[in-house]
C-alpha positions in Angstrom: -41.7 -124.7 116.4 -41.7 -122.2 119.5 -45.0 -120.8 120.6 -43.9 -117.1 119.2 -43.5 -118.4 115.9 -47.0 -119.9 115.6 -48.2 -116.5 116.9 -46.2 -114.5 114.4 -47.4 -117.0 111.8 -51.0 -117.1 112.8 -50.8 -113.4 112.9 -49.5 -113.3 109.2 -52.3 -115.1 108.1 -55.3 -113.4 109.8 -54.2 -110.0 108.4 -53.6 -111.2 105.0 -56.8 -112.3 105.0 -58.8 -109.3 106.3 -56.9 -107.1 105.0 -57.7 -108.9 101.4 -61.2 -108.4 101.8 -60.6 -104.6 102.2 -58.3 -104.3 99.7 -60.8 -106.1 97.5 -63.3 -103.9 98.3 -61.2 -100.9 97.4 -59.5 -101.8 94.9 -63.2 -102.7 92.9 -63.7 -98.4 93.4 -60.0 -97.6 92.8 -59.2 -99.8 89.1 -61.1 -97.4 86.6 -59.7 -94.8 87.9 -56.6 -95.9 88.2 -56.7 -97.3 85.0 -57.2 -93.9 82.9 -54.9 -92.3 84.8 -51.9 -94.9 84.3 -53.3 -95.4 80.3 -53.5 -91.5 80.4 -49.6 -91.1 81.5 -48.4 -94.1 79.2 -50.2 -93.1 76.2 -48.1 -89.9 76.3 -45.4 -91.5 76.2 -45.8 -93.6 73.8 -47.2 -90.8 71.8 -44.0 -88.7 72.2 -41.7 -92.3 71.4 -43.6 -93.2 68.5 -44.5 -89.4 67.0 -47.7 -90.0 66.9 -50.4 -87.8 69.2 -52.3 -89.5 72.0 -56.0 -88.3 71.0 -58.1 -90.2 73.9 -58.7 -93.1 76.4 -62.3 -94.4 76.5 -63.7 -97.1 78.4 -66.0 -99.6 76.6 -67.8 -103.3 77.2 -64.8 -103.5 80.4 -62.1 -102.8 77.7 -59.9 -99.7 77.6 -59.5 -98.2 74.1 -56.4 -95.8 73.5 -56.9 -93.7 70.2 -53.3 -92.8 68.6 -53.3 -90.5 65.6 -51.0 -88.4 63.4 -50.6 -86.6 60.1 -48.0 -89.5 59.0 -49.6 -92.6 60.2 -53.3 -93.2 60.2 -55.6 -93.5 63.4 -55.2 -96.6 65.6 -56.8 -97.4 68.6 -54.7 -100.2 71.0 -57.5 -102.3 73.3 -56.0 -102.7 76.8 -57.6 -104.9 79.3 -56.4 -103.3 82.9 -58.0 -106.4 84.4 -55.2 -108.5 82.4 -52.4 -107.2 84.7 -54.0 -105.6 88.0 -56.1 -108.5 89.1 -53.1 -109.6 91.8 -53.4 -106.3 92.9 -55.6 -107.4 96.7 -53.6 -110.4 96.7 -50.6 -108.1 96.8 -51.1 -105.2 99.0 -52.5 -108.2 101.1 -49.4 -109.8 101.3 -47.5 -106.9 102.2 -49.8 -106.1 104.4 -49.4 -109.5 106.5 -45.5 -108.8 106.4 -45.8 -105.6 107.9 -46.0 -106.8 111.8 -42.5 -107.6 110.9 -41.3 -104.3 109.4 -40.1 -101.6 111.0 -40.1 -99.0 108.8 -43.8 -99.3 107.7 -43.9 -96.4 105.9 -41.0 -96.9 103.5 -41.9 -100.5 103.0 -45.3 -99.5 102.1 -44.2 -96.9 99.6 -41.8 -99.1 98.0 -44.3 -101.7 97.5 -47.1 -99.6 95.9 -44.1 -97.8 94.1 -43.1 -101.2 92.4 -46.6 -102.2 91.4 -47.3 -99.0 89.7 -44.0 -98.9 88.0 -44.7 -102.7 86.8 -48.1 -101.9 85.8 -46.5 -98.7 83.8 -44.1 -100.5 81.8 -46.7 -103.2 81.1 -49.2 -100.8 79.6 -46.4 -98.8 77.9 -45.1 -102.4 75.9 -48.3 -103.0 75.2 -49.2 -99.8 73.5 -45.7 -99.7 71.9 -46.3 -103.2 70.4 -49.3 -101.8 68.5 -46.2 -99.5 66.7 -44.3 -102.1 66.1 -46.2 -104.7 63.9 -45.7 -103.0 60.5 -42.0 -102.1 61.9 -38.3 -104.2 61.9 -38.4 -107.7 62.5 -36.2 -107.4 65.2 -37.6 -105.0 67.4 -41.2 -106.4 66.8 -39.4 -109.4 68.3 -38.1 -108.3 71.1 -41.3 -106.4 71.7 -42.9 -109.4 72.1 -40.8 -110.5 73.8 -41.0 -108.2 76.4 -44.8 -107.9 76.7 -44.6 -111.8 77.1 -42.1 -111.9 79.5 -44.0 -108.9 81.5 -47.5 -110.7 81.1 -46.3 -113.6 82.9 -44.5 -112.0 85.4 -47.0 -110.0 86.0 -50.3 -112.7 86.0 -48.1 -115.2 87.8 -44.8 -114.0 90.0 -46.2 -110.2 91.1 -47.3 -110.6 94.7 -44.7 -113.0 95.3 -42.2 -111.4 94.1 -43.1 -108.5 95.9 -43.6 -110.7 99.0 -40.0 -112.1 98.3 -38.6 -108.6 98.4 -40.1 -107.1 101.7 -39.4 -110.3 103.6 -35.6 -110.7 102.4 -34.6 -107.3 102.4 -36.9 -105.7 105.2 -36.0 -108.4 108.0 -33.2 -106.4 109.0 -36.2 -103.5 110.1 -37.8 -106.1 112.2 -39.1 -104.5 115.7 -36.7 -105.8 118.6 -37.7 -108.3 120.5 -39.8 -107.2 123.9 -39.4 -109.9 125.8 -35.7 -109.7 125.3 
């Protein structure tokens, strides 16, 4: 291996891990927050797919509890764990953040990223929530409900920030700053 490839590599490494730390550090503030505000968005759409009005999100004993109710259907409340699918969140943004040197188009790749993790942690929340709609409904579409939610939990707990990772090396190399000793 050439001497610019264990600088590039060395680099990658330092900044993913300082830049987890910070993350970290943030993302500890950031979670509630973000958290009601994602539950907050989802929950009225699930309200307006399942007819049923979205009366609250409440935070309780490190659980989020999302309060449906309607004049047809009686009161439920689904239990949502936001730690269940944005714990890979430092490990993410760290990740892109150590693939960056490498990017040219900083900007766009970071958008992109966080774009793709909201979006992910958006249609988790929103399967979940719908599932709770489902279990009295068809067979079929409680199974593929399931389905789903299973298939997004593990992508989500196990393939996220490597997936992502995958995505801004393979298709972001082309953005790579030109070479200066060149």
């Amino acid at each position: 291996m050439t001497q610019g490839l264990h600088r590039n590599i060395l680099r990658a490494i330092t900044i993913f891990i300082g830049s987890y730390f910070v993350v970290l550090a943030i993302w500890i503030l950031l979670k509630e927050p973000y958290g009601i505000v994602l539950l907050d968005i989802t929950s009225n759409l699930v309200g307006i797919l399942t007819h049923a009005a979205y009366v609250d999100v409440h935070r309780e004993n490190g659980m989020f509890t999302v309060v449906f109710g309607s004049l047809k259907q009686r009161e439920r409340a689904v239990a949502v764990s936001i730690d269940a699918f944005t714990y890979n969140v430092p490990v993410t943004l760290a990740i892109v953040a150590a693939l960056l040197p490498f990017i040219r188009n900083k900007a766009r790749a970071i958008l992109m990223s966080v774009a793709f993790l909201v979006s992910m942690h958006a249609i988790y929340a929103l399967v979940l929530e719908m599932l709770s709609f489902t279990i009295e409904g068809h067979a079929v579409i409680q199974a593929l409900n399931k389905y789903l939610f299973l298939f997004m939990h593990r992508i989500m707990t196990r393939c996220e920030p490597f997936m992502l990772g995958l995505y801004l090396f393979s298709i972001h190399i082309y953005l790579r700053p030109p070479n200066k000793s060149a």
